[in-house]
VEXDREN-2710 file (C-alpha; in Angstrom, 1 decimal):
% VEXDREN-2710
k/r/px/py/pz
1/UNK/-80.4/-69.5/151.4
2/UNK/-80.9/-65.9/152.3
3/UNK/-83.8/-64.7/154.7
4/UNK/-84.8/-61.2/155.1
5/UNK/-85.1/-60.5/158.9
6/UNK/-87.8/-57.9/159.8
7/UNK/-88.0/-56.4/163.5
8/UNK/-90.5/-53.8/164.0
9/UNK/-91.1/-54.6/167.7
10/UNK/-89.8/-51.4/168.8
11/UNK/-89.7/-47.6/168.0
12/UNK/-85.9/-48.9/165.9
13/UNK/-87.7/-51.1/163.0
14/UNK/-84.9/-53.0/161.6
15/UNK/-84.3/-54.9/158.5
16/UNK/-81.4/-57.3/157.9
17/UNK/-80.4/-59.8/155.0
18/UNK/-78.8/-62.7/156.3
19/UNK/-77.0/-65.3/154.1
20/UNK/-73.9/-68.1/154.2
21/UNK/-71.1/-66.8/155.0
22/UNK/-67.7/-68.4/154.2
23/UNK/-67.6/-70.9/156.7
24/UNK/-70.6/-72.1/156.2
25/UNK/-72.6/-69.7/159.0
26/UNK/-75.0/-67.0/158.9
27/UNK/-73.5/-63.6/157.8
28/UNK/-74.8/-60.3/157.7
29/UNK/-74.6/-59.5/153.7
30/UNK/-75.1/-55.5/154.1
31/UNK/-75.8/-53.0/156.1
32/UNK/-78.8/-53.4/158.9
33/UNK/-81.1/-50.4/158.2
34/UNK/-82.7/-48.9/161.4
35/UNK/-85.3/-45.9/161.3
36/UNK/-87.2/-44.8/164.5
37/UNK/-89.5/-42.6/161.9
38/UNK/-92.8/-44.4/161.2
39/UNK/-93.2/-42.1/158.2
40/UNK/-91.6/-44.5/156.0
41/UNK/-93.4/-47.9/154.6
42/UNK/-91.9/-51.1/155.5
43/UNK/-91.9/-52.0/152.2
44/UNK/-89.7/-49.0/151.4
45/UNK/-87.0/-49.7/154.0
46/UNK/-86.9/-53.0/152.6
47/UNK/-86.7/-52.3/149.0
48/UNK/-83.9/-50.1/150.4
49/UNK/-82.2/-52.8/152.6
50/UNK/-82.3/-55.0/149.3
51/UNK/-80.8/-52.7/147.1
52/UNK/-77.8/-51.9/149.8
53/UNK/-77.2/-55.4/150.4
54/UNK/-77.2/-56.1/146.5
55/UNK/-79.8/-58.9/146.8
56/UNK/-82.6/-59.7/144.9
57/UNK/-86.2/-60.2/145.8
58/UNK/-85.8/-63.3/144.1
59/UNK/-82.8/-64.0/145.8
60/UNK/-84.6/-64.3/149.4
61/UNK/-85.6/-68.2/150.4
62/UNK/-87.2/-67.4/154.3
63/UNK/-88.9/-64.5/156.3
64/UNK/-87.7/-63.9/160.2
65/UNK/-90.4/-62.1/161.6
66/UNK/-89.8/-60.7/165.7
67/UNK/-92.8/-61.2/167.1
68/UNK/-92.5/-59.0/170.4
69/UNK/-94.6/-58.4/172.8
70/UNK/-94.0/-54.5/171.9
71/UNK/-95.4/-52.7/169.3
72/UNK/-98.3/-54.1/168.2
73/UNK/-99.0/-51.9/165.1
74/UNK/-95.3/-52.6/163.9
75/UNK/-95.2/-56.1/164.9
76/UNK/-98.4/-56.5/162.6
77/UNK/-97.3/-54.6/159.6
78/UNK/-93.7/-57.0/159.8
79/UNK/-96.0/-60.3/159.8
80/UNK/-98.6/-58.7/157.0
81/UNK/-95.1/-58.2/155.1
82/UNK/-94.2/-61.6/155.7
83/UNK/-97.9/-63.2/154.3
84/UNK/-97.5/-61.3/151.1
85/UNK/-93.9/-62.2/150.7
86/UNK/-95.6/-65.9/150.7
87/UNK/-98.4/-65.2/148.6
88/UNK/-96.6/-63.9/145.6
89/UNK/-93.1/-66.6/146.3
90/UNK/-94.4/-68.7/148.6
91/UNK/-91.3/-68.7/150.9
92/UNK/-91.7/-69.6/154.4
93/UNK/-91.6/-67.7/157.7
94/UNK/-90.2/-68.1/161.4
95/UNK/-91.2/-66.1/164.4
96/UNK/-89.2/-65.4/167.2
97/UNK/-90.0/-63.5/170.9
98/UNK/-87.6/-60.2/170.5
99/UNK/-86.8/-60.9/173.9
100/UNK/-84.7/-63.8/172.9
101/UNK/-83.1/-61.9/169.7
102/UNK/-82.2/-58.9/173.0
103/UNK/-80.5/-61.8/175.1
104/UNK/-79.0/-63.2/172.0
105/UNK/-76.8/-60.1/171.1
106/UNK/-76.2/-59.1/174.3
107/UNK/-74.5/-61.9/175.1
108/UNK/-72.7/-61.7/171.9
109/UNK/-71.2/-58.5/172.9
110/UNK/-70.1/-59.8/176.1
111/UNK/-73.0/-59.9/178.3
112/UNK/-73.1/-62.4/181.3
113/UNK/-74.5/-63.2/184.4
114/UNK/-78.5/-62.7/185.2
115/UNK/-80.5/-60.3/182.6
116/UNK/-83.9/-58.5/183.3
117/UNK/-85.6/-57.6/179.8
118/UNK/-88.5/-55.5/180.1
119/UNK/-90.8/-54.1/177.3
120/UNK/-93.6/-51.3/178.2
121/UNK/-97.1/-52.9/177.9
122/UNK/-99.1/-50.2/179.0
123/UNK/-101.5/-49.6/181.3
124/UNK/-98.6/-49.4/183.8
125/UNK/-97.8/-52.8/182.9
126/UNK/-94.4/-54.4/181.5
127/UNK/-93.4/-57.6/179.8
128/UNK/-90.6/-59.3/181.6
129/UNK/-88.4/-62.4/181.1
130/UNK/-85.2/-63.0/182.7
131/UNK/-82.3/-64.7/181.1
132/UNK/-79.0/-66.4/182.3
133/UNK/-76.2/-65.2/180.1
134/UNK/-73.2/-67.9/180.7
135/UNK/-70.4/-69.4/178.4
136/UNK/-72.5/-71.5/176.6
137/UNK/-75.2/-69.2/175.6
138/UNK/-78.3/-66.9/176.8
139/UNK/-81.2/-69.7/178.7
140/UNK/-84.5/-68.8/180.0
141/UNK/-84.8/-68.3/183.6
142/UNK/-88.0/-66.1/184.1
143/UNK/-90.7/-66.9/181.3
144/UNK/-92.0/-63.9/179.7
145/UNK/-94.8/-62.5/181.8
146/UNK/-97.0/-59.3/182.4
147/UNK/-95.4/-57.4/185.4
148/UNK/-95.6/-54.6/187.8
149/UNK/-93.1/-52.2/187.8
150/UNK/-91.9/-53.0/191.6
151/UNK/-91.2/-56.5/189.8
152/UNK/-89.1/-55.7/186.9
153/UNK/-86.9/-53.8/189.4
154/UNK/-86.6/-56.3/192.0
155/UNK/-83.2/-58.1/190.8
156/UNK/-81.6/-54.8/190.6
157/UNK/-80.9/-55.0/194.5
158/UNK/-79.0/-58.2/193.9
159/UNK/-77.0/-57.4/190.7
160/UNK/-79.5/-58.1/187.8
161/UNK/-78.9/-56.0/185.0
162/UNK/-82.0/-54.5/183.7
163/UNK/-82.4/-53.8/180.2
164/UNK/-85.1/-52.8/177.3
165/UNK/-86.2/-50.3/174.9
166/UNK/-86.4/-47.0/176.6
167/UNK/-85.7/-47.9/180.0
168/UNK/-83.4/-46.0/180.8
169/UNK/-85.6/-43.1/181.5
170/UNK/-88.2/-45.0/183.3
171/UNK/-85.6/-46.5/185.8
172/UNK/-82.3/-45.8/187.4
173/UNK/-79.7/-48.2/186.5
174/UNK/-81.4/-49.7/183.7
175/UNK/-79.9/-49.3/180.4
176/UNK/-81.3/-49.2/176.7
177/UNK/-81.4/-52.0/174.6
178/UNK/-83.1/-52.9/171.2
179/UNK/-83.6/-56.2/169.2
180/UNK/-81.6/-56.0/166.2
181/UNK/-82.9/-57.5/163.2
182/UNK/-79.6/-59.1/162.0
183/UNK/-79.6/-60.8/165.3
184/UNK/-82.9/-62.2/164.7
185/UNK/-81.7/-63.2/161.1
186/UNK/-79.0/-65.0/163.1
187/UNK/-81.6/-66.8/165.5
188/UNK/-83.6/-67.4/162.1
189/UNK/-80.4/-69.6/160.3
190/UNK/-79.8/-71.5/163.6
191/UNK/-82.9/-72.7/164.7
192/UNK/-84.6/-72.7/161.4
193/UNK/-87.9/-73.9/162.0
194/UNK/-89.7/-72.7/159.4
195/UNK/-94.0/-72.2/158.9
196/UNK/-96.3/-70.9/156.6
197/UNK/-96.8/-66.8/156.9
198/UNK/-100.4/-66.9/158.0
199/UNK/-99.6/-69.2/161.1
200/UNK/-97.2/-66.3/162.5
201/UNK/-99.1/-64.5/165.3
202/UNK/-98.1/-61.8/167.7
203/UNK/-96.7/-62.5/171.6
204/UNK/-99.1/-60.5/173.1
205/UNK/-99.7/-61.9/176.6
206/UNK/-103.3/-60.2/177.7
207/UNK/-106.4/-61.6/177.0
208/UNK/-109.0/-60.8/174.0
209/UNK/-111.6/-58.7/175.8
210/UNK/-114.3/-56.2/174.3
211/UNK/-117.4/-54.5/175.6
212/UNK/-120.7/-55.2/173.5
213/UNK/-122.1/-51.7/172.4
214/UNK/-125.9/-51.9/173.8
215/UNK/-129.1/-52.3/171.0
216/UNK/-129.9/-49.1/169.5
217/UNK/-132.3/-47.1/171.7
218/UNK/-135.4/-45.2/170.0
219/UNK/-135.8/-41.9/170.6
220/UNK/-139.0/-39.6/169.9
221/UNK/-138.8/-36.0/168.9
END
């Protein structure tokens, strides 16, 4: 089986194809393409993805979709993608937190000890999970969470690294990092629990909330 990854979580919106490889694993079948210019339809980049990779539309059995928390628009657009995808082929989906696609490659390129992933939320807000990088693999150790800025830097003081998309301006001695959409293809083939499209929802960690615009007032001339 090959599945199309899709991360759009971030201002890097990635697209990977992921198939077997020759033992048996997930390998990366092409190139991962990566644009930070929103100009371009996701549909494009992965029409463009396809035809670098040599695969087929036909050719592609499962959707991985990174569900954030980040980019809302993007994260959207990736799962609309995905529920199209299943309406024409009816393929299945997976979502995964980018978070755990971040800890995921990091630790694949050497990574270890205690991790501090942070995401802008806004509104002078961050998400923040914390991870436990070890021989064995990444495992959760902070759940993902809405958080000050005083607490994504706390664990800096006692040798947490601190790592996300674009945080290297926002915070001395954190470093950038952004999920890569092979790595969530990766994720995808290993825990494949697959799901219909349209039960694929974003990780977004605030509460629904709206203001009801008052009745229509009258006014005399």
């Amino acid at each position: 089986m090959k599945i199309l990854a899709l991360e759009f979580s971030s201002a890097h919106r990635g697209v990977a194809v992921i198939g077997p490889g020759p033992d048996s694993g997930p390998a990366l079948l092409g190139p991962t393409d990566v644009i930070d210019d929103d100009r371009m339809s996701g549909m494009a980049q992965v029409s463009d993805t396809l035809r670098k990779c040599g695969v087929a539309r036909e050719e592609i059995g499962a959707i991985a979709v990174g569900l954030g928390p980040g980019s809302y628009t993007g994260i959207r657009a990736a799962i609309a993608m995905a529920q199209g995808w299943q309406l024409a082929r009816n393929i299945p989906s997976i979502g995964l937190a980018s978070t755990d696609c971040l800890a995921a490659q990091i630790h694949a390129a050497g990574g270890r000890g205690r991790l501090r992933l942070a995401i802008d939320a806004q509104r002078l807000e961050y998400y923040l999970a914390g991870y436990l990088l070890d021989e064995t693999g990444p495992s959760l150790a902070i759940p993902l969470r809405l958080a000050s800025a005083a607490d994504v830097t706390a664990g800096l003081a006692e040798g947490e690294r601190l790592l996300g998309p674009g945080l290297a301006r926002r915070f001395p001695g954190a470093a950038d990092a952004y999920p890569d959409a092979a790595w969530l293809g990766r994720l995808a083939w290993s825990r494949r629990c697959f799901t219909p499209a349209d039960q694929l929802e974003p990780i977004y960690l605030r509460p629904a909330s709206f203001v009801k615009a008052p009745p229509p007032r009258s006014i005399r001339l």
